[in-house]
C-alpha positions, 0 to 999 in steps of 0.5 A: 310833496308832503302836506302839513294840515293845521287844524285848531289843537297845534302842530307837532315837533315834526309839522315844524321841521317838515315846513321850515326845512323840508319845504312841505306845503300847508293847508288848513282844515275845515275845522280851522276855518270854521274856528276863523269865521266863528272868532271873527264875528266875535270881533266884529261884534265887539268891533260895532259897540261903543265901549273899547276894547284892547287890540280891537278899538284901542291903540297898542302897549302903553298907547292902550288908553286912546280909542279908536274911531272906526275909520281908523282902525284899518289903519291902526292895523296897517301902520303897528305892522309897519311901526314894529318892522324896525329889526336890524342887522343881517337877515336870519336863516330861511328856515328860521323864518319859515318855522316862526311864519308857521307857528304863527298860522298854527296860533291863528288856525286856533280860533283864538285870534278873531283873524278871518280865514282868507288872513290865514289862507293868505299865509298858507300861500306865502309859506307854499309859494317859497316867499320868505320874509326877510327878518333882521337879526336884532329887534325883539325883547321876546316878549310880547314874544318875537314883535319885530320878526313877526312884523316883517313877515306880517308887512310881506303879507301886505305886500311892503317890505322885502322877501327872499324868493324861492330862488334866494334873490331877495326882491319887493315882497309885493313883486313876489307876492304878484308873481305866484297870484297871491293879493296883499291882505287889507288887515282890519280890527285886531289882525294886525295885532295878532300876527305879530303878538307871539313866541313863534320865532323862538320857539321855532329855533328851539324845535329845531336846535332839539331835532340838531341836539338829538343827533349831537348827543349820540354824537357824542356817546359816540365819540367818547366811546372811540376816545376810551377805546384810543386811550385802552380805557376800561368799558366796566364803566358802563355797565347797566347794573352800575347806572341802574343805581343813580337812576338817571334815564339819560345817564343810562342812555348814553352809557349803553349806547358806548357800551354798544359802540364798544362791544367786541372791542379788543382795546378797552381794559389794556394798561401800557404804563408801568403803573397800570391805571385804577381808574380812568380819568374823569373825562372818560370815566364820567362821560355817560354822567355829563352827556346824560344830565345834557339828554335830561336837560333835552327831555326837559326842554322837548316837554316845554315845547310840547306845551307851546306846541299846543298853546295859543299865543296872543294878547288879547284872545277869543274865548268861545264864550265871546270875551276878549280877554287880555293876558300875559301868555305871550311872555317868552319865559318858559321858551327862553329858560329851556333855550338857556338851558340847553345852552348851558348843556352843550357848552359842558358836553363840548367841555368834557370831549375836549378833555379827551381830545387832549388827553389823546394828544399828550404822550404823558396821559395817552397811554403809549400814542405819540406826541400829538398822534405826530407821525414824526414828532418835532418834525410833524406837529400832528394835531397840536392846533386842531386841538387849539381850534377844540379848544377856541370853540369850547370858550366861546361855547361858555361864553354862549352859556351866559343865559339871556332870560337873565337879563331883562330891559324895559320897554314901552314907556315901562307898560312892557317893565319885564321880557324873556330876551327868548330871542336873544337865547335861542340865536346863540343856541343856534351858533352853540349847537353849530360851535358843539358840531365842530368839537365833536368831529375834532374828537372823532377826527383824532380819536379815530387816528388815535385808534389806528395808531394802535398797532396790534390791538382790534377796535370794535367792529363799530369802530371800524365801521366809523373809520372806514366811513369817515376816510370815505367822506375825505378825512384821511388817517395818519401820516405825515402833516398835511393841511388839516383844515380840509380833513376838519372840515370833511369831519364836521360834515360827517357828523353834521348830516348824522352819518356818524350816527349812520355808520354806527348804527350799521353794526349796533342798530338803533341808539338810543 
C-alpha cells in the first residue's frame, strides 16, 4: 500500500487525497521526529519556570487568566478535550475525518506545536489501523479553526469517545484502540490544546471538493458542447483568436475543450428555423465565459490551499528560538472565503447548463427537436420532470450560494468576538458539489438524446464515444416514457466517477 511520509514543510494536495480517500498509510520522517523532540524541551522548559505561559500553564480562551499548578495541568489537557467534544447531530463522512486527522498530524510534525513524538506517532497508527473518529456535523465556529471536530478525534486518542472501525460499526474507541496494539495517550502541558486548535477540517473538505471540482468542470465543458452541437448551435464561438483578446486562462480552457469535444461535428452551424439565427442564445454562446470565471475561481481557490498546505496551525506556537508565541493563525478566514467562493461558482455554472437543458426541451427554441424530446408528445411526457429535478437542485444551489464567512457570532465570553464559520461553508460545498454532479448528468442525459433525435446529421466523433458509453452504463436513449429515475441515476454515476471525462478523452486526449 502506498505510504504518505510527513516530515516538517507540509503535505500536498495529493498526500491528502491518498489518505482520506485512498486509505494510504502514514509515516513520519526523521526530520519530524527530531523537530517533535527539540520543540518539546522548549515546552518542558517553559513548562518548569514560575512565570505563565498560554496553553502551557494557563487555562484556555477567555479562562487564560488562571495559572495552572503542575499537578494539574495533566489534567487541564485531559479535560479541553473532553470540554470541546460536544459536536452534535449525525456523524461527517469517513473521509472527511481522515483528511481533517491528517492535517493535524502535518501541523504537529512541523515543530511548531511543543507535541512529543510518541503523540504523533500515536496518530499515524490511528489513521493506519483505519480507526475513524466519529465527529458530529455541528460544533465548530471555525475558528480557533475546527475546535469541536478536532476534539473527538483527540479524545479517540485517549481512548473515550467513539470511533468507526475499519469495518464501519462504530464502537468504544478505547475497544478499538486495544484491538490493533495501540495505547491511549496521557496528553501532558500544551498537547491537549494543540490537537485540537486548527483549520484541518475545512481545509480537508476544500481539498477534496477542488479534486470533485477539477472533473466537474471538464464535465461540464463537456456537456455544454453536446448541448450546442443538439441545438445546431454554431462552434465559431470558440474560436482561440476570439478568447485570446479577453485574456482569461479558464475562458480559453473551457472553449478548447468544447472546441475539441465538437471537432468533426456534422451538426453545429445547421439553422432549421425559418429565421436562421445570428447568435446563439446566452447560455450556449457565454458558456466558456461562465465556466471559465468558475475555472479561475478553482485557480484562486487551489493557491489558498497551497498556502495552508504549508502552513502551521496552532495558537500558541514554537519558534525555533524558544519562544512561545500567541497568534491568530488559526483564524479560518482565508479557507472560508474561497469555500464560499467556490460555492458561488458552482451554483451559476449549474444556473447556465440548466438553461440549456431547457432550451432543448421546448420546441419553440430547440430548433426542430420535439416537445420535450417526447417520443409521442401528449401521449409521452418525455423529459418535462427531469427538467423540474434540474431545476429543484439549481434553487437549492443558490441557496447553498449564501456565504457563511459572512456571518460571524461570538463566542467565548467575547475572548472569541470574531469567526470564519469555514466549517459552515465547506459542509455546504460539499452538498453544492454533490447537487452540481446531478445537473450535469440531467444535461448529459438530454443532450445526448436531443443529439440522437437528430436524424440525418453526424455528431462528432467524441459525441458518439459519449453516447455509446453513457448507453453501456444503463442510461437508455429515446423512446417511449419509462421510469426515468433509473436512467438519471446511471447519468449521475457516469459523471460522478469521471468516466464522462474518460469517454471524451478516448477521442480528444487529455482536456484541459
Amino acid at each position: 500500500m502506498h505510504t504518505v511520509v510527513v516530515g516538517t514543510s507540509g503535505v500536498t494536495a495529493s498526500d491528502v487525497l491518498a489518505v482520506a480517500r485512498g486509505g494510504a498509510r502514514v509515516d513520519l520522517s526523521a526530520e519530524a521526529v527530531a523537530a517533535l523532540a527539540a520543540s518539546r524541551e522548549i515546552v518542558d522548559a517553559l513548562a518548569a519556570k514560575p512565570e505563565p505561559v498560554y496553553g502551557v500553564s494557563t487555562g484556555f480562551g477567555a479562562l487564560a487568566t488562571r495559572h495552572i499548578s503542575p499537578e494539574l495541568r495533566t489534567q487541564l489537557q485531559r479535560n479541553i478535550v473532553r470540554s470541546h467534544a460536544a459536536g452534535m447531530g449525525p456523524g461527517v463522512e469517513r473521509e472527511v475525518v481522515r483528511a481533517l486527522m491528517f492535517l493535524r498530524l502535518k501541523t504537529v510534525c512541523s515543530g511548531h506545536t511543543g507535541v512529543r513524538p510518541e503523540v504523533a506517532r500515536t496518530m499515524a497508527d490511528v489513521l493506519n489501523a483505519g480507526i475513524t473518529p466519529v465527529v458530529h456535523e455541528y460544533g465548530s465556529l471555525g475558528c480557533s479553526g475546527d475546535l469541536a471536530p478536532l476534539s473527538h478525534c483527540a479524545l479517540a486518542l485517549m481512548g473515550e469517545g467513539e470511533a468507526e472501525g475499519p469495518d464501519g460499526v462504530v464502537r468504544p474507541a478505547g475497544e478499538l484502540l486495544a484491538e490493533h496494539g495501540i495505547r491511549p495517550v496521557v496528553l501532558r502541558e500544551k498537547e491537549g490544546l494543540a490537537l485540537l486548535n486548527g483549520t484541518d477540517g475545512m481545509l480537508g473538505m476544500l481539498v477534496m471538493a477542488l479534486a470533485d471540482l477539477d472533473v466537474l468542470y471538464k464535465s461540464a465543458d463537456v456537456t455544454a458542447a453536446l448541448s450546442l452541437e443538439a441545438l445546431l448551435g454554431t462552434d465559431r464561438v470558440l474560436a482561440p483568436e476570439l478568447h485570446a483578446i479577453r485574456p482569461h486562462p479558464g475562458q480559453a480552457a473551457s472553449a478548447a475543450n468544447m472546441l475539441a469535444v465538437l471537432k468533426g461535428s456534422g451538426l453545429t452551424g445547421h439553422h432549421q428555423d425559418d429565421a436562421p439565427r445570428v447568435q446563439d442564445a446566452y447560455s450556449v454562446r457565454c458558456a466558456p465565459q461562465v465556466a471559465g470565471a468558475g475555472r479561475d475561481t478553482l485557480a484562486h481557490a487551489r493557491l489558498v490551499a497551497e498556502r495552508e498546505l504549508a502552513s502551521a496551525v496552532d495558537n500558541p506556537v514554537v519558534l525555533p528560538d524558544g519562544r512561545v508565541e500567541s497568534n491568530g493563525n488559526f483564524h479560518g478566514a482565508p479557507v472560508a472565503y474561497v469555500l464560499d467562493f467556490l460555492a458561488i461558482a458552482v451554483a451559476d455554472l449549474a444556473s447556465i447548463a440548466e438553461r440549456r437543458t431547457d432550451r432543448l426541451l421546448d420546441k419553440n427554441r430547440s430548433h426542430g427537436l420535439p416537445p420535450f424530446l417526447a417520443d409521442d408528445a401528449g401521449v409521452d411526457s418525455g423529459l418535462m420532470i427531469a427538467q423540474y429535478t434540474q431545476a429543484a437542485l439549481v434553487s437549492e444551489l443558490k441557496r447553498l450560494a449564501v456565504p457563511a464567512s459572512a456571518d460571524s457570532i461570538p463566542s467565548s465570553a467575547m475572548q472569541e468576538d470574531h469567526v470564519s464559520m469555514g466549517w459552515s461553508a465547506a459542509r455546504k460545498l460539499r452538498t453544492a458539489v454533490d447537487n452540481l454532479t446531478r445537473v450535469v448528468a440531467v444535461e448529459l442525459y438530454t443532450a445526448t438524446r436531443a443529439v440522437e433525435l437528430r436524424e440525418g446529421l453526424t455528431p462528432a466523433p467524441a459525441t458518439r464515444a459519449v453516447v455509446e458509453a453513457l448507453r453501456a452504463a444503463g442510461a437508455a436513449g429515446p423512446g417511449p416514457d419509462r421510469h426515468l429515475a433509473p436512467d438519471l441515476a446511471a447519468a449521475d454515476a457516469f459523471v460522478r466517477d469521471g468516466r464522462l471525462v474518460a469517454a471524451v478523452e478516448t477521442v480528444t486526449g487529455p482536456l484541459n
